[in-house]
N, C-alpha and C positions, 0 to 999 in steps of 0.2 A: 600610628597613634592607637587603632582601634586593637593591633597586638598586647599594645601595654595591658589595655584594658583586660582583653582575654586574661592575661598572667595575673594580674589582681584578680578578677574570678575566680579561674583556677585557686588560688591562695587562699581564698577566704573561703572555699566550698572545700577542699579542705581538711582546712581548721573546726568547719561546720562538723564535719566526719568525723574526726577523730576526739574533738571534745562531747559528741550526741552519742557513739558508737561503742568506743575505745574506752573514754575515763568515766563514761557513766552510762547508767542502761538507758536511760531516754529513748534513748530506740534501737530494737536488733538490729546488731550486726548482716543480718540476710535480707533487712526493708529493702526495697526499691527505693536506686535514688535518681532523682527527677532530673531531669538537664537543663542544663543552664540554659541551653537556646543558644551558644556562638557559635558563629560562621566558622566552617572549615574552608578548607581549600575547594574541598568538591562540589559545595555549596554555592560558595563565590563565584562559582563560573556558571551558573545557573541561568537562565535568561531568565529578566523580567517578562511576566504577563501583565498587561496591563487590562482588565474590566470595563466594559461598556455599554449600552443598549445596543451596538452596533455589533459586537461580538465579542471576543477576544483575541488578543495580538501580542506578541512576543516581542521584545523590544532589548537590546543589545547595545554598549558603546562598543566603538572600534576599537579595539586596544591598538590597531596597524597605526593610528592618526601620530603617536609620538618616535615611530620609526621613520614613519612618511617625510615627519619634520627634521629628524634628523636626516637624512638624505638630501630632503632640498633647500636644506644652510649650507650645504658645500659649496653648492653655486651660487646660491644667493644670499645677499644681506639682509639674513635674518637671526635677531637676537630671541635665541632659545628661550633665555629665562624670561625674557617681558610675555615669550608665547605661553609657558607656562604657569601666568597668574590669569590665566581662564580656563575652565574646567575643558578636557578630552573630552565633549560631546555636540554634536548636530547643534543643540541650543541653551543657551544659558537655565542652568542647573536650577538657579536661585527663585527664577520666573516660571517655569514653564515645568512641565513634565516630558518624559523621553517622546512621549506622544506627539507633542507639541500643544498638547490642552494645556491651559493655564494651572497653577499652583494653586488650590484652594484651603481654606482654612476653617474653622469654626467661627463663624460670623457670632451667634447666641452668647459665647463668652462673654460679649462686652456688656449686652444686658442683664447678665448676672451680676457683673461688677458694679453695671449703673445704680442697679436694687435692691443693693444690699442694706442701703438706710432713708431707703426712700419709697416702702411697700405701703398703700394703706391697709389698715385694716379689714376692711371688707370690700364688698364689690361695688360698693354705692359710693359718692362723690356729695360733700356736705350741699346743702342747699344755700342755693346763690340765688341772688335777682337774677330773672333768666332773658332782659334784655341784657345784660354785662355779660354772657356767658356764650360763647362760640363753639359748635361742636367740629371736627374735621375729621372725613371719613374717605379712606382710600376707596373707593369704588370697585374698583377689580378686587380687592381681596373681600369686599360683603360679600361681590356677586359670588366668587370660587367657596365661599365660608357657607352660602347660602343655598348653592349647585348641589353643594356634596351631602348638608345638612338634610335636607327637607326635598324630599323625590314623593312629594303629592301637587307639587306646581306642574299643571295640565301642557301649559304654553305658556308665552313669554307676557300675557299681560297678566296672570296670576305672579309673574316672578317679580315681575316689575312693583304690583301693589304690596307683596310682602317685603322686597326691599325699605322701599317708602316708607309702611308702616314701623321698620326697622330703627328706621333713622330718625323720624317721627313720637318713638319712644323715648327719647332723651327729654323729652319736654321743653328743652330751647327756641329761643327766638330767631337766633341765629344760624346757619349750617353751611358749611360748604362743603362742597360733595367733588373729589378730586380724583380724575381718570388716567391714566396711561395714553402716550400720542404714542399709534403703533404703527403710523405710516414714513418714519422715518427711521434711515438706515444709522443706526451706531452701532458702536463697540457690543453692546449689550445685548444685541441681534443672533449673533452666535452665539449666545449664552441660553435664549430663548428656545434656539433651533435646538442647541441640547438636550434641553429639558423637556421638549415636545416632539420626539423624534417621530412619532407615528403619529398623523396630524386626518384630522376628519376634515370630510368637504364641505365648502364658505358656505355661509348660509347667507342669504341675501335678502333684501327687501323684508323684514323684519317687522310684524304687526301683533299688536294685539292678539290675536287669533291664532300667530304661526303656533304651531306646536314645538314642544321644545323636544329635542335630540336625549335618548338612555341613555346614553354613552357622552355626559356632559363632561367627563374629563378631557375625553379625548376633543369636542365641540371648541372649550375653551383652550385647547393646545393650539390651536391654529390663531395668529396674531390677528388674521384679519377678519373672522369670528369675532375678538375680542373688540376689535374696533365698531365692528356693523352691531355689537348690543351694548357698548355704552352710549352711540350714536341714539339708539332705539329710549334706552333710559333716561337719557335727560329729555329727547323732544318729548316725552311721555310723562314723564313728570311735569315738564314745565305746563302745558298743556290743563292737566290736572290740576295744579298749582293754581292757574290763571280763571277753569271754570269752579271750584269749590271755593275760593275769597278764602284761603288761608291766610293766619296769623303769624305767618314766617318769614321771614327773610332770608332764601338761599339765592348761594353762588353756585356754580357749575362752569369746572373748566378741565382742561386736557379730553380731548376728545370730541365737543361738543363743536357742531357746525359753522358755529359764529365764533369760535375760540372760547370766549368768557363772558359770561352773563349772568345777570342778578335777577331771579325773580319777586318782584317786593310787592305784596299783594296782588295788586289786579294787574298790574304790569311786568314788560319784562324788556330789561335795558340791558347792552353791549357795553364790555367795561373794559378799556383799551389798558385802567393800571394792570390790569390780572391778566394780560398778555403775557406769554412765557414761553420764550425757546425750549424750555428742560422737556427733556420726553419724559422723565420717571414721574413718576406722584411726588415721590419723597417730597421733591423741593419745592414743587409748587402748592406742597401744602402751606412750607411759612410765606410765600408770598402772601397767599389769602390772608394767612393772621395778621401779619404788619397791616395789611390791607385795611381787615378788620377795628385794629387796634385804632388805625391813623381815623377813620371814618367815622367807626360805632363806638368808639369808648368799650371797647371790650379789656374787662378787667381778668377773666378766668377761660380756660381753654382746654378743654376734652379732646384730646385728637386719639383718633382707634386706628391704630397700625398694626401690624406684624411685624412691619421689616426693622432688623435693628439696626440699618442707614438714617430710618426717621428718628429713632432714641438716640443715637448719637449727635445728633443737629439742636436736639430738646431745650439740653442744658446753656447752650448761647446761648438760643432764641429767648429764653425764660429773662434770665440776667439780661440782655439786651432790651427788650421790649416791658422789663418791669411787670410781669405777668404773671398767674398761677397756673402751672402747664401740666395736666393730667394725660399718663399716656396710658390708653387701654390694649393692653395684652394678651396674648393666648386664646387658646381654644379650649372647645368644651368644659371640663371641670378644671382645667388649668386657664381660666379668665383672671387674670388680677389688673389692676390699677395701679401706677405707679407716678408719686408725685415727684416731678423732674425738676420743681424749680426748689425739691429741697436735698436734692443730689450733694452734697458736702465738698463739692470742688472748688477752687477759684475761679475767676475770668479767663486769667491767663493759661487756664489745663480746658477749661470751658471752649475757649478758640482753635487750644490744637487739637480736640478728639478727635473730629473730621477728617483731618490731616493724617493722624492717627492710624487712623479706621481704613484708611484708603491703602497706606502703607503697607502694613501688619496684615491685610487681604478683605478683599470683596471678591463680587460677582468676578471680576475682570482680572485681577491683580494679586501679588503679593510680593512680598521685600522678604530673601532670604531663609524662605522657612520657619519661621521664627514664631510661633503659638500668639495669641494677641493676651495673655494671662501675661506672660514674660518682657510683649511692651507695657504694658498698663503696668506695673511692678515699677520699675524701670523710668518711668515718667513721672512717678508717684516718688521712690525715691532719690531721683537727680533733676529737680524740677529746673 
């Protein structure tokens, strides 16, 4: 197949030549002309290198595996062609890379697509009654947003009170403030070790006073870093919370000692509904919001993510829970807002994104190769 192609190139480059060249002067005869980029034969046999923070590696299929099979169907009962509807290689082509690292994609696509008619205008959010009004904030991505931004926090109880004061700016009555559980092993554990390959030593017992680490990227690459200062952030908040008589009502869960707790002005109570197996934030964000909704009559909802596993979950939540769900985006001069509960899908495209999303690739996965612009097309028009 990929021959045919070469011949239509060849063809149409040309017809380029001789109508640019030949029938009219558009361009001398002696210009250089640019190559198409096809594979040759000598090319084709080329080994892949494959990139990494670990180094570089060469990576080859056996062309020997479909001789190998033909040799041993002589003896035994084995049907050639059912072997040949899976690709000559170590591991499934569709999933994996020759490496055996997973298949990645453009995650960011999909929130292009989500906000294409659903940008606000500017960076502020209209004014609401701010007891109806629930903020939700991934926790690891302020601290990482807040590490990298602002290198004048001395130690960790300077970082801890500019967070706070962070969060604190939204003017609400409500908050829930939502962590990563980093002491359990999943799938998404070797996706972490990826990303954090040179990892700094655990910092432990964590106070006010500790000084904080230069080299905060590398601080926050180690999982269990991450765990021992969201630990540090909420008894530190709540704490605070309990001796200044604030006018807030925060949640705080994933991470936190006791699982999930509410601190409601002078007190602070264990809330066994906001118990959550999920390790990720994502999804124990909208736990809090049903939470929220079922509890406090929260009618509008500010959630500040990056990840666009949380924007893809948006648009149910909005339409299921009957809500106005504002999702705050990007960094630096690319901050926008994006109103999800006026995304222009149905219910029933609202149910499958997720699905979708998981498919077409995440962190862990992907179906095929296939770009997530070409499923969203696709789903859009063959509903």
């Amino acid at each position: 197949m990929y021959h045919v192609f070469c011949r239509e190139t060849g063809k149409t480059e040309m017809e380029d030549f001789v109508e640019s060249r030949l029938n009219s002067d558009k361009l001398s005869l002696f210009e250089p002309i640019h190559k198409p980029g096809l594979k040759t034969f000598s090319s084709a046999n080329k080994p892949l290198v494959l990139k990494s923070k670990k180094g570089h590696s060469a990576i080859s299929i056996d062309r020997q595996i479909f001789s190998k099979l033909a040799i041993v169907s002589q003896s035994r009962d084995i049907e050639i062609a059912e072997v040949l509807q899976y690709e000559l290689a170590p591991v499934p082509l569709a999933l994996f890379n020759l490496d055996g690292s997973f298949r990645k994609t453009i995650k960011s696509d999909m929130i292009h697509w989500l906000e294409k008619d659903c940008t606000c205008t500017s960076d502020s959010i209209p004014q609401i009654e701010r007891s109806e009004t629930l903020v939700v904030i991934d926790l690891m991505m302020l601290v990482q947003m807040i590490c990298s931004e602002s290198l004048l926090c001395l130690n960790f109880g300077e970082l801890s009170d500019k967070i706070l004061k962070c969060i604190l700016s939204f003017g609400s009555k409500h908050y829930a403030i939502v962590g990563d559980d980093y002491t359990v092993i999943t799938n998404k554990s070797a996706e972490r070790e990826r990303r954090g390959v040179v990892q700094m030593q655990e910092i432990r017992g964590i106070r006010r006073n500790t000084t904080l680490p230069k080299q905060r990227r590398k601080m926050l690459s180690n999982p269990v870093n991450k765990s021992n200062i969201i630990k540090f952030l909420f008894e530190d908040w709540e704490e605070q919370l309990l001796d200044e008589d604030h006018k807030s009502i925060m949640q705080f869960s994933g991470g936190h000692p006791k699982g999930a707790v509410i601190v409601d002005f002078s007190r602070s109570e264990v809330v066994e509904e906001l118990f959550s197996d999920h390790v990720e934030a994502d999804s124990r964000m909208f736990v809090h919001i049903g939470y929220s909704v079922k509890h406090f009559g929260i009618k509008r909802v500010i959630l500040w993510s990056l990840d666009t596993d949380v924007a893809v979950m948006c648009p149910r939540y909005s339409l299921l829970l009957n809500i106005e769900l504002f999702l705050k985006v990007g960094v630096k001069q690319h901050k926008r807002i994006l109103a999800m509960h006026k995304v222009p899908i149905c219910n029933e495209l609202a149910k499958a994104l997720p699905a979708l999303h998981a498919l077409s690739g995440c962190d862990t996965n992907s179906f095929f190769g296939i770009g997530k612009k070409r499923w969203l097309a696709s789903i859009v028009k063959f509903p």
